[in-house]
C-alpha positions in Angstrom: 0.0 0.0 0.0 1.2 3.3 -1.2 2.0 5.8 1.6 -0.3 8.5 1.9 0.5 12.1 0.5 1.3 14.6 3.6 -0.3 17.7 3.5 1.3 20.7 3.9 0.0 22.5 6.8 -1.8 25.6 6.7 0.4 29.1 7.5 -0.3 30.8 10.3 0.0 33.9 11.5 1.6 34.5 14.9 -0.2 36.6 17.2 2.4 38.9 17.0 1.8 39.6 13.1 -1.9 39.2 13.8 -2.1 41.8 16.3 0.2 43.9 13.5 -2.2 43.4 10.8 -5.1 44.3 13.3 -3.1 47.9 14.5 -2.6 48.5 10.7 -5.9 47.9 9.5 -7.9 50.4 12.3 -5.1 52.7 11.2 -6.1 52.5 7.9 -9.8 52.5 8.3 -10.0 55.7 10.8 -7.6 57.5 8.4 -10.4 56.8 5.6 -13.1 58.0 8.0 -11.1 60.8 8.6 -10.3 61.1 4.8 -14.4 61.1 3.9 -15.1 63.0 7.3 -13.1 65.8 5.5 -14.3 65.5 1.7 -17.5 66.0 3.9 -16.7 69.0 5.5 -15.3 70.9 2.5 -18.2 69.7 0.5 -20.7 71.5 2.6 -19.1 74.1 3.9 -16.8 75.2 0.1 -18.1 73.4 -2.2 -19.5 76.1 -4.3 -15.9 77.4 -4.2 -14.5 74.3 -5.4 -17.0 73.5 -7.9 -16.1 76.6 -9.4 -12.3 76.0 -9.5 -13.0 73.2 -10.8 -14.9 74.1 -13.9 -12.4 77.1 -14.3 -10.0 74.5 -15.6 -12.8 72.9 -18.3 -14.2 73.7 -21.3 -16.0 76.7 -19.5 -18.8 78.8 -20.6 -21.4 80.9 -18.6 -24.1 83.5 -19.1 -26.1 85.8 -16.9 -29.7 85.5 -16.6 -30.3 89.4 -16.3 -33.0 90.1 -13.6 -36.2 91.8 -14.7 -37.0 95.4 -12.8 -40.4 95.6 -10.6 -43.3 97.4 -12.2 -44.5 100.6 -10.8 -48.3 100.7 -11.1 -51.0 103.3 -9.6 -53.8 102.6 -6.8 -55.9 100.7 -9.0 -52.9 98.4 -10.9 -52.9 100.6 -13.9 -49.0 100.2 -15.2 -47.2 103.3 -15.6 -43.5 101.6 -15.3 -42.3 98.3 -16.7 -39.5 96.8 -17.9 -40.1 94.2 -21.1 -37.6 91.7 -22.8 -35.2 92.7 -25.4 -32.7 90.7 -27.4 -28.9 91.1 -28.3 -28.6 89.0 -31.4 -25.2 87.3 -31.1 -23.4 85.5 -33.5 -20.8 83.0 -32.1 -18.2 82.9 -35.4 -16.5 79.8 -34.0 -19.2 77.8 -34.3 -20.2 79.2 -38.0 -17.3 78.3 -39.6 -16.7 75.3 -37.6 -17.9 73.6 -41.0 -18.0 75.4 -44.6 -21.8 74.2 -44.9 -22.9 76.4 -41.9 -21.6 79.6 -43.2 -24.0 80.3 -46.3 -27.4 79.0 -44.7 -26.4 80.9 -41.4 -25.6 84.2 -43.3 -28.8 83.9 -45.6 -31.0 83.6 -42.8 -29.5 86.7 -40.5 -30.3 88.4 -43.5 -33.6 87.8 -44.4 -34.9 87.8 -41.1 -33.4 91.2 -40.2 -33.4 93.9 -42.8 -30.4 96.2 -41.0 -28.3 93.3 -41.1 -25.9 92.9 -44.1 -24.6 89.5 -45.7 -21.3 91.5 -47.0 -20.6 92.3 -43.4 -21.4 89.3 -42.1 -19.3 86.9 -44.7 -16.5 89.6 -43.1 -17.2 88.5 -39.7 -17.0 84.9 -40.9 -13.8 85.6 -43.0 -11.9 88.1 -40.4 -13.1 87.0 -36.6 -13.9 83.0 -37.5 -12.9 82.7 -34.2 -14.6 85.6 -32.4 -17.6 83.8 -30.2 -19.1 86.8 -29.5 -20.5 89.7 -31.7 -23.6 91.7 -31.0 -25.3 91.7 -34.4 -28.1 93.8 -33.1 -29.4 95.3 -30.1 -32.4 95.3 -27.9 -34.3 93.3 -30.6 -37.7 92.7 -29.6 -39.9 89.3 -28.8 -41.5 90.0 -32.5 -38.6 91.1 -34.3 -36.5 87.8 -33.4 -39.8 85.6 -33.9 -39.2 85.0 -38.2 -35.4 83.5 -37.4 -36.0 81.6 -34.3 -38.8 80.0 -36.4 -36.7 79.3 -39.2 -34.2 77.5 -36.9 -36.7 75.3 -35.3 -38.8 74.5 -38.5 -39.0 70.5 -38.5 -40.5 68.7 -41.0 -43.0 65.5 -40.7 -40.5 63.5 -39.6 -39.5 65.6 -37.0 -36.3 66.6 -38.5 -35.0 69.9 -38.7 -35.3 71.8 -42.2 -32.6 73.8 -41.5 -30.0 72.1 -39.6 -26.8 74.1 -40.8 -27.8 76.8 -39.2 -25.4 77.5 -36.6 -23.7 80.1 -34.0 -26.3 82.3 -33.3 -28.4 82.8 -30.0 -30.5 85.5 -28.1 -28.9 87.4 -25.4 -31.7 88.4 -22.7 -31.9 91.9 -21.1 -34.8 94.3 -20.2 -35.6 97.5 -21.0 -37.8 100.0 -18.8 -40.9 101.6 -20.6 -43.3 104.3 -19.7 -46.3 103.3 -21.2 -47.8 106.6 -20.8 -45.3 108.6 -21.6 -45.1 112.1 -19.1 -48.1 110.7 -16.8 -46.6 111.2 -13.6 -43.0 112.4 -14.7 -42.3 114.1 -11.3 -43.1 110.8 -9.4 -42.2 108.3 -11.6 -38.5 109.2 -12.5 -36.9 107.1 -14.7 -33.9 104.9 -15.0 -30.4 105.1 -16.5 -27.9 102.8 -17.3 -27.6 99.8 -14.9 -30.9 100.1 -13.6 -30.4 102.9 -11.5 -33.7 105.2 -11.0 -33.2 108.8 -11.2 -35.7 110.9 -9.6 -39.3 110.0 -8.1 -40.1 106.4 -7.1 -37.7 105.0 -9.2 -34.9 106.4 -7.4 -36.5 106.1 -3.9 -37.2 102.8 -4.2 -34.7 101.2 -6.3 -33.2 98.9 -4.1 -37.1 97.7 -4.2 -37.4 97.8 -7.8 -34.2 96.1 -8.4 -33.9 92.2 -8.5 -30.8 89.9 -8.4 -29.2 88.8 -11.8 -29.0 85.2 -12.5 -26.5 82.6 -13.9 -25.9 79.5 -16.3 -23.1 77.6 -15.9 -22.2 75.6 -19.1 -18.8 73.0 -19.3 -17.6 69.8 -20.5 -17.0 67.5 -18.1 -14.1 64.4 -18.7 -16.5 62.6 -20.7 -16.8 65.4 -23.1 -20.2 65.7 -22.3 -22.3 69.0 -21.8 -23.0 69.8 -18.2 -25.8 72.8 -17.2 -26.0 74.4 -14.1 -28.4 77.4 -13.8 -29.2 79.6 -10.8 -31.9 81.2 -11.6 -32.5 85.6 -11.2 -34.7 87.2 -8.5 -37.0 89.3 -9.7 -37.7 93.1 -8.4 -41.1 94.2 -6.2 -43.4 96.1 -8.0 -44.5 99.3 -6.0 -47.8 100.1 -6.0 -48.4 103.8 -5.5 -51.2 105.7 -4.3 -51.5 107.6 -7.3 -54.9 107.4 -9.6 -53.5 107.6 -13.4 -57.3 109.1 -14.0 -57.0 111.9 -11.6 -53.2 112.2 -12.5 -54.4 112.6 -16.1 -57.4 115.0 -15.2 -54.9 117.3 -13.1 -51.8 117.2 -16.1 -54.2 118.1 -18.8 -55.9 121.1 -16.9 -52.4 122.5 -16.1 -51.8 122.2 -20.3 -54.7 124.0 -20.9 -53.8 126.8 -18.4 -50.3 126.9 -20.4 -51.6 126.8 -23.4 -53.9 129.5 -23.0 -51.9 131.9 -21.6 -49.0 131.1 -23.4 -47.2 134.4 -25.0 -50.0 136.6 -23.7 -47.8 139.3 -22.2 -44.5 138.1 -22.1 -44.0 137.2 -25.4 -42.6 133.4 -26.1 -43.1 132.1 -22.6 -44.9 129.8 -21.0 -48.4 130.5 -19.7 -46.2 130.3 -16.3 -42.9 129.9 -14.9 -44.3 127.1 -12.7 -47.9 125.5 -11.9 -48.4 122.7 -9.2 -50.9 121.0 -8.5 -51.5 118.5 -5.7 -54.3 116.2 -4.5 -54.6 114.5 -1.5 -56.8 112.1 0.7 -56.7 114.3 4.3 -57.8 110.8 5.9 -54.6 109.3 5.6 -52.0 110.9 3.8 -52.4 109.6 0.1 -51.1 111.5 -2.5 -53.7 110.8 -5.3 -52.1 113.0 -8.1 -49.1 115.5 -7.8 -48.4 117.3 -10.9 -46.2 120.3 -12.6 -45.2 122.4 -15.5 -42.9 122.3 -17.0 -42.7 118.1 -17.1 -40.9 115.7 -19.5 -41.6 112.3 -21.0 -39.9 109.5 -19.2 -39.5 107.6 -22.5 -37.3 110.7 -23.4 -35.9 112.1 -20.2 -33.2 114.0 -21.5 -35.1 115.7 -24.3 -35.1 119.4 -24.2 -36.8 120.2 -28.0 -39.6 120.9 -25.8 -38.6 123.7 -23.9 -35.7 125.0 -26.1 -35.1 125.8 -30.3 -32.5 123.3 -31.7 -30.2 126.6 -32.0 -29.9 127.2 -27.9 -29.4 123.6 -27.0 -26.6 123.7 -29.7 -25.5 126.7 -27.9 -25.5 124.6 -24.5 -22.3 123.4 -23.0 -22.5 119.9 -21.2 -22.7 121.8 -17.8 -25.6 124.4 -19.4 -27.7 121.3 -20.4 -27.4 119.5 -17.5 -28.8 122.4 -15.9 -31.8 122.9 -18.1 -32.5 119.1 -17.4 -32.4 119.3 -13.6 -34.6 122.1 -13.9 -36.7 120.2 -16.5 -36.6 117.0 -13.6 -37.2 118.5 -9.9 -40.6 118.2 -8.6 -42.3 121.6 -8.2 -44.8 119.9 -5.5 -41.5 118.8 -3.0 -38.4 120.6 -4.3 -39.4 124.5 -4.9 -40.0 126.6 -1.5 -41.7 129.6 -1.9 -43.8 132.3 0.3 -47.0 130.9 0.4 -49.1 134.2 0.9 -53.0 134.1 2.8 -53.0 130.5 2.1 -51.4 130.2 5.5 -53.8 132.5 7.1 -56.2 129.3 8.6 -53.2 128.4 10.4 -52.8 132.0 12.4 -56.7 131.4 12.8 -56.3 127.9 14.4 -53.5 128.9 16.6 -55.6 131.6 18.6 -58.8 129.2 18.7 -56.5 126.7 20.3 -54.9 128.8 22.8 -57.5 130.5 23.2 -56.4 134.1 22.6 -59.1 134.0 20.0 -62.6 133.2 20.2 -65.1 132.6 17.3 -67.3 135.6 18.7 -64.2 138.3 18.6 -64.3 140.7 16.1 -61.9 142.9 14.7 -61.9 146.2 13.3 -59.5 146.7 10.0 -58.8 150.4 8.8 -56.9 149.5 6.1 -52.7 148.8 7.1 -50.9 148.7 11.0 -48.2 150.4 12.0 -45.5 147.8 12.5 -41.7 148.5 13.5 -41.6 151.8 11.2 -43.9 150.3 8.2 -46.9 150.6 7.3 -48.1 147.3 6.3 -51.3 147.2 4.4 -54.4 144.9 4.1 -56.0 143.7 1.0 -58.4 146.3 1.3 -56.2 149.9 1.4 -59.6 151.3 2.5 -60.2 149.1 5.1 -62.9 146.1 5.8 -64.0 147.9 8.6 -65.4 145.8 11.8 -65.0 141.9 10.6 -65.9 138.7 12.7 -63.3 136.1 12.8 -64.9 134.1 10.1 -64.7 137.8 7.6 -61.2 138.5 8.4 -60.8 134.7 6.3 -63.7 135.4 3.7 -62.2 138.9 3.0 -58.6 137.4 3.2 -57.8 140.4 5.8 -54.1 141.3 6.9 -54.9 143.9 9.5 -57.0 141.2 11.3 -53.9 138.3 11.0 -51.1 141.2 12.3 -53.8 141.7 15.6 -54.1 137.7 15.9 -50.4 137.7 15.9 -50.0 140.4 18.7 -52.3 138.3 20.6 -50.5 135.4 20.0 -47.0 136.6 20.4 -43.8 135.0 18.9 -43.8 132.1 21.0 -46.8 130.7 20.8 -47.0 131.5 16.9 -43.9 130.0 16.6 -44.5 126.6 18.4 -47.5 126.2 16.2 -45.5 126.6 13.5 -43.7 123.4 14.6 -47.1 121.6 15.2 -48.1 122.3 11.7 -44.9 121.1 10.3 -43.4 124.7 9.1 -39.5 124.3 9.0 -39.8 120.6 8.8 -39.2 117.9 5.9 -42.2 115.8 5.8 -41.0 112.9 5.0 -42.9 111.7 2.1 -41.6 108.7 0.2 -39.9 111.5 -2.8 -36.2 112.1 -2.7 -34.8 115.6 -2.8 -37.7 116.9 -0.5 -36.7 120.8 0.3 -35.3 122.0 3.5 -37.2 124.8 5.2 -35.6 124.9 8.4 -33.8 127.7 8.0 -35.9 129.8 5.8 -38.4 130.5 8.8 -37.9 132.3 12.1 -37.5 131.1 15.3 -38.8 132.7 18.6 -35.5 134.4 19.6 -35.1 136.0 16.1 -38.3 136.9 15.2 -39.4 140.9 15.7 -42.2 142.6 15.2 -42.8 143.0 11.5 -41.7 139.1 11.5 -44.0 138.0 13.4 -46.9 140.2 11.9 -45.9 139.2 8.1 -45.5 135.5 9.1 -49.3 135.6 10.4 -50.5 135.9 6.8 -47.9 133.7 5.2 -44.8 136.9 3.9 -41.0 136.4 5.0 -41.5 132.8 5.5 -40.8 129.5 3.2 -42.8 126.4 2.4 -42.9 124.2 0.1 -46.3 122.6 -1.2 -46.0 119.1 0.1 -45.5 121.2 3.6 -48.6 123.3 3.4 -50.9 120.7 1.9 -49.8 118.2 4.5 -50.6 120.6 7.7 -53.7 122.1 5.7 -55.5 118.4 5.8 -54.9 118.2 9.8 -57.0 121.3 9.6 -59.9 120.0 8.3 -59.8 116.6 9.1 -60.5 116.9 12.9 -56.7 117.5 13.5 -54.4 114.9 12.6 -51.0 115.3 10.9 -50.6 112.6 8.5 -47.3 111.5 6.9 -48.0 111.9 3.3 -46.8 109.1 0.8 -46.9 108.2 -2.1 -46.7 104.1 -2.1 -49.4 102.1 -0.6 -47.9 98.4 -0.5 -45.0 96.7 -2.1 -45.6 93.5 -3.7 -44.0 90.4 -5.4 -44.1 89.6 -8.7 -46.7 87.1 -8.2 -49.1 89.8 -6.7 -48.4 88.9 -2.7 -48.1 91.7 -0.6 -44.7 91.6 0.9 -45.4 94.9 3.0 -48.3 97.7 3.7 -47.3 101.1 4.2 -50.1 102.1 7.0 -50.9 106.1 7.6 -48.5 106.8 10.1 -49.6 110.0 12.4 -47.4 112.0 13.2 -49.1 114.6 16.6 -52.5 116.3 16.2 -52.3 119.7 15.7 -55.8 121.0 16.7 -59.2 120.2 18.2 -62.3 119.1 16.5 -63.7 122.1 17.6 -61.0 124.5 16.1 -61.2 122.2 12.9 -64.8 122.2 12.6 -64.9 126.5 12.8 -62.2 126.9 10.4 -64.1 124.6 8.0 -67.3 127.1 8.2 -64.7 129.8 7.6 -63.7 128.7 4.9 -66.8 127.4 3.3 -67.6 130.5 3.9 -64.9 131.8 1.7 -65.7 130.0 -1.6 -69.5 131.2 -1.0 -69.2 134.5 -0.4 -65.4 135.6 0.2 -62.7 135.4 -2.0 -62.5 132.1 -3.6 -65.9 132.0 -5.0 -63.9 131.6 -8.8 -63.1 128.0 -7.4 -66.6 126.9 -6.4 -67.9 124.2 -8.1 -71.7 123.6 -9.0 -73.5 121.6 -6.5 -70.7 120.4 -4.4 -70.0 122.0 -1.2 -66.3 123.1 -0.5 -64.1 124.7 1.3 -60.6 126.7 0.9 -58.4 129.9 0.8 -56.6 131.9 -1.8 -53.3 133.0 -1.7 -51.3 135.5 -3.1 -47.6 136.7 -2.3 -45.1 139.1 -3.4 -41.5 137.5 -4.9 -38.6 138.7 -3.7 -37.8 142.2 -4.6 -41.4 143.2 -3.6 -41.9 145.0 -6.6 -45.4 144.8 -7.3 -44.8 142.8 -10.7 -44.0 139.4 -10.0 -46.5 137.1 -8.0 -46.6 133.3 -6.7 -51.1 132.7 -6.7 -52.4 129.9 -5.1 -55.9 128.2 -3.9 -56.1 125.5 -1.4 -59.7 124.0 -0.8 -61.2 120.5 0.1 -64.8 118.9 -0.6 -67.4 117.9 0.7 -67.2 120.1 3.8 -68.7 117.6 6.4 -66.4 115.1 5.6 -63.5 115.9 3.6 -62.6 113.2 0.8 -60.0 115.6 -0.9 -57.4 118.1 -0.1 -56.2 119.9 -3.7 -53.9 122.5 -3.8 -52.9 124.9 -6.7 -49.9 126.9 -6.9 -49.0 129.3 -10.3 -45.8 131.1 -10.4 -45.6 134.0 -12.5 -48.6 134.1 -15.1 -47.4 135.2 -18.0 -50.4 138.0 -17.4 -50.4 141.9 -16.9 -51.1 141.7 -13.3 -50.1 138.6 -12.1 -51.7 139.0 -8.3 -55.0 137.4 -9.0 -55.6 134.1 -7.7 -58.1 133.3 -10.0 -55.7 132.0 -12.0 -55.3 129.0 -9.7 -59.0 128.9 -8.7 -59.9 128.3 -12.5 -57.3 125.4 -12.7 -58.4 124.2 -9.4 -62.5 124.3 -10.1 -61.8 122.8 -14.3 -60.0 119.6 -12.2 -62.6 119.3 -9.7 -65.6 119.2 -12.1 -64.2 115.9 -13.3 -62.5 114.4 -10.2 -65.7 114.9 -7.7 -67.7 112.8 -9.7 -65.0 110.5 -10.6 -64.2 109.6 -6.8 -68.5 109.0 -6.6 -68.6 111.9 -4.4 -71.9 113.1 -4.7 -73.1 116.7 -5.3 -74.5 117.9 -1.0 -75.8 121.4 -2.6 -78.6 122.5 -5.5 -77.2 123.6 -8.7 -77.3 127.1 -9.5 -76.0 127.3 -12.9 -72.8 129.4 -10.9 -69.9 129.5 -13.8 -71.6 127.5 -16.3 -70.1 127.6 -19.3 -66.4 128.9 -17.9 -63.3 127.4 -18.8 -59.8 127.3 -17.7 -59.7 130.9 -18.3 -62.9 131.7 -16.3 -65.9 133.2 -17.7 -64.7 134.7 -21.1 -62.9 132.3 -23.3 -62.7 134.3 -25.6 -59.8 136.6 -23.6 -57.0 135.2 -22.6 -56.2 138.7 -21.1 -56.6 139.2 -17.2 -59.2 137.9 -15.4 -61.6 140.6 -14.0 -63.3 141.4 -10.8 -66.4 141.4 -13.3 -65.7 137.8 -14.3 -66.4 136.3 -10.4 -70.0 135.9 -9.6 -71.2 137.0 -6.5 -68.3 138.8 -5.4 -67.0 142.4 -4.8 -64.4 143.7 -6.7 -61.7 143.8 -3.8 -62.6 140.5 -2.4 -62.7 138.6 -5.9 -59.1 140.5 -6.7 -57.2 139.1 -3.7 -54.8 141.6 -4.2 -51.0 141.8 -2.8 -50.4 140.9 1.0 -48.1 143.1 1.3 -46.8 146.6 -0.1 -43.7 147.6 -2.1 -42.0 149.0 0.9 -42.3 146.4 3.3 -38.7 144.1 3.5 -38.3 141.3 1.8 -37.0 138.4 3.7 -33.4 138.4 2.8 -31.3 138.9 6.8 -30.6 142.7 6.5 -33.4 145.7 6.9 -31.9 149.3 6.6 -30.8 150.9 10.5 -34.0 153.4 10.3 -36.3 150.3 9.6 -35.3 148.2 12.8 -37.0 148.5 15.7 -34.4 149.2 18.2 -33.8 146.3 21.0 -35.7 143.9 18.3 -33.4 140.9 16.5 -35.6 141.5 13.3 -33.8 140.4 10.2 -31.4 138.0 12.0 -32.9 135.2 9.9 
């Protein structure tokens, strides 16, 4: 029998080596963990970083996805700014004449599909920059002009094959462009946009970080495997602002003020405007909404920087670059926020209101006017050089009276006429949602520098500065029961998919007066559009309220005149604040406010019944027929005491505030006009 085969026996290792092989493979495995741990880490916390890195060193490509601007749209979602897609046409040469067959089709189809493109210039591009990937063929293209060649590029026949498949290289680069679909609606709240999206003037500018979105990006490479990889982050789009503006009333208010220009256009000082300046603003006293703010001169926001309007091709070519820039930021500024400006008897209810609430006036007092007062060494006279004679407190408004303001002011005194002045708002920005709101701190007095003739001037609104937004704002606290709204002009801001992000709420700011005081100035002033001196602004069937205005420029020399009106309707409850200011009619005599009362009662005979506000009062048939020059259109001349209904001849005229030799506000009054011991001038 054969001996048996030995085996050979099985290797093992000694426990030394085992325990080795044990130490070396934890090592090992907590050095991976570590190893994966780490890729971990860097992953989440730079991944983007390295991502990028790593693409950088690929066949690369990217392109930004250009945000799209917020709309800006009125109270009632009409549009009045957009921005809409455009399209670069870009031509990627590299990829035409990759292969002979793409250059022909490629060319023929640019061609026919856009008539300013060339085929000369464009077998130039293909013969000169083959390699260029990047040439603007045409800019801002829109949806509709682009249509015909992205159609022909596309076209598949039954099979589903393309017809023209050697087309090749070119591609639509994406951007927006803002638009005004209504052209100057609203120029001096809109503003408009330059280069880069940044907003110039209006809500544009104030709100641009609002309007303004986040661009996009897609990422494009080939990755090892040659294949095409796409990453895309996509752009955030702006808010749209939704303004408290109506378009209608906006559009009601702009056309009146064209008609007043174009009426009096030329009529005395030959080849000017019908004024230097009119404003016109409309408000809700309720709550601070600015429904319409208007002025002349304006400019279309398509066209910003167009001055053919306002200037003969012969002096803009005369205009260095710093001249035209001028003429366009006087073209741009916003009359309503921007201009200050003595506002005349418009600011008489205010003197009224402070002595009913301190009581150092009472609605039984009357006061006796012969005419002018002797103040500091001037004789400062009333509308009336005759005198009004013995007025009750609600007259001395009707009758627009200056002798009976100077004896409220006495009364009152510097301090307490001054610290109304601060509860009203005088001196102070109000903060509406506008940029380049005026400063009028320093152009008023304060109790330590405010003599005598100060202080009596002041109480019917000479040798003191406003600006419109300021007046209006403090003139709806009067006659809504007393409370001083912030105005604005944006009600909510919203997404793009319509959801309110955030709700501007009225914010008030104090209460100026009682319900009591509020209530009597009302009557006062109803008063004054029935009987007194605003009767030009009345319109038929409505009952209103309001107070002319009219005050001497600087220089005081009985020429030049700012006119204004400032009324409300209905007189029980308020639903509209308007205020009209014209600088300088191009007229004769330029002191009449019924040159804003015509504006003011043309705009209101739409708006009312507009805003369903219905007519309180019987018709009368009061300035039927009248137009925006009053009662004869067939004059563009001056308007006549004759032309007011049921009004005298002095109180229809509203004639200067002040006289020629009173000082104008300017710091320095000659030795012998001083009061001694008084700090009067030291503005």
């Amino acid at each position: 029998m054969a001996a048996k085969k030995r085996r050979k026996p099985w290797l093992k290792f000694p426990k030394r080596m085992q325990k080795k092989l044990i130490v070396m493979f934890s090592a090992i495995a907590v050095l991976l963990t570590g190893l994966i741990g780490r890729l971990m880490y860097i992953e989440y916390t730079s991944g983007d970083k390295y991502e990028k890195i790593v693409l950088s060193q690929q066949e690369y490509d990217s392109q930004t996805i250009p945000y799209q601007r917020g709309d800006i749209v009125d109270s009632k979602g009409t549009v009045l700014a957009t921005s809409i897609a455009v399209y670069n046409v870009i031509l990627d040469c590299s990829v035409m004449t990759s292969k002979d067959e793409y250059i022909e089709p490629t060319i023929q189809a640019l061609a026919s599909c856009f008539e300013d493109l060339d085929s000369n210039t464009l077998y130039g591009y293909a013969k000169d920059q083959k390699d260029s990937r990047y040439i603007v063929l045409k800019k801002k293209a829109s949806y509709e002009e682009i249509q015909p060649f992205v159609e022909m590029q596309e076209a598949v026949d039954e099979k589903g094959k393309k017809v023209n498949p050697d087309i090749k290289g070119v591609w639509f680069e994406k951007e927006y462009q803002r638009e005004y679909p209504y052209g100057a609606l609203g120029s001096s709240i809109v503003g408009f946009t330059a280069s880069g999206n940044v907003g110039v003037n209006g809500l544009e500018q104030y709100y641009n970080e609002t309007l303004n979105g986040v661009d996009g990006r897609e990422y494009g490479y080939l990755n090892t495997d040659n294949n095409f990889e796409k990453t895309i982050k996509a752009a955030k789009n702006g808010n749209t602002v939704v303004s408290t503006i109506d378009s209608h009333i906006q559009s009601v208010v702009e056309q009146k003020i064209a008609d007043f220009n174009e009426a009096y256009t030329g009529n005395f000082r030959e080849d000017e405007p019908g004024a230097s300046h009119v404003g016109v603003l409309i408000m809700n006293p309720n709550n601070g909404d600015v429904l319409a703010m208007a002025n002349y001169p304006n400019y279309d926001l398509s066209n910003p920087r167009d001055l053919s309007a306002y200037y003969t091709q012969e002096e803009i070519d005369a205009m260095d670059e710093d001249a035209q820039m001028d003429a366009l930021n006087q073209l741009w500024q916003n009359f309503c926020t921007t201009y200050t400006y003595e506002p005349g008897s418009t600011a008489k209810p205010f003197t009224v209101a402070a002595g009913l609430e301190t009581g150092k006036v009472s609605t039984g007092d009357s006061f006796y006017c012969d005419g002018y007062e002797h103040v500091g060494g001037h004789d400062i006279h009333c509308v009336n050089r005759s005198g009004h004679g013995m007025e009750t407190l609600e007259q001395t408004l009707m009758n627009s009276c200056n002798d009976a303001m100077m004896q409220i002011s006495y009364r009152l005194g510097s301090d307490i006429f001054t610290k109304y002045q601060q509860i009203f708002g005088f001196g102070q920005r109000t903060g509406i949602d506008l940029p380049g709101e005026a400063r009028t701190d320093s152009l008023i007095y304060t109790a330590d520098n405010m003599g005598p003739v100060d202080l009596a001037t002041n109480a019917f609104g000479q040798n003191f500065n406003t600006t419109m937004i300021q007046l209006a704002t403090a003139y709806c606290s009067l006659v809504n029961g007393g409370s001083l709204y912030q105005p604005h002009v944006v009600k909510r801001i919203t997404d793009e998919s319509g959801n309110t992000i955030s709700e501007v709420t009225p914010t008030l700011l104090r209460e100026t007066v009682s319900k009591s005081t509020s209530d009597a100035l009302k009557q006062y002033m109803y008063s004054t559009v029935t009987g007194g001196t605003a009767v030009t602004a009345k319109v038929d069937g409505y009952s209103m309220g309001g107070k002319t205005g009219t005050a001497q420029k600087a220089g005081r020399d009985g020429v030049n005149y700012l006119v204004s009106f400032i009324g409300f309707a209905p007189v029980e409850d308020p639903q509209l604040v308007i205020y009209c200011v014209v600088d300088e009619p191009n007229v004769v005599e330029q002191f009449h406010s019924t040159y804003a009362q015509n504006i003011v009662r043309e705009i209101l005979e739409e708006v009312l019944p507009y805003m369903n506000i219905y007519r309180d009062e019987d018709t009368t048939g009061i300035h039927e027929g009248w137009g925006i020059k009053g009662e004869d259109e067939g004059d563009v001349g001056d308007v006549t005491a004759a032309d007011v209904a049921n009004s005298t001849a002095e109180e229809s005229l509203d004639v200067p505030d002040t006289t020629d030799e009173l000082p104008e506000n300017t710091g320095e009054q000659p030795a012998e006009d001083i009061d001694p011991g008084s700090d009067e001038g030291q503005q």
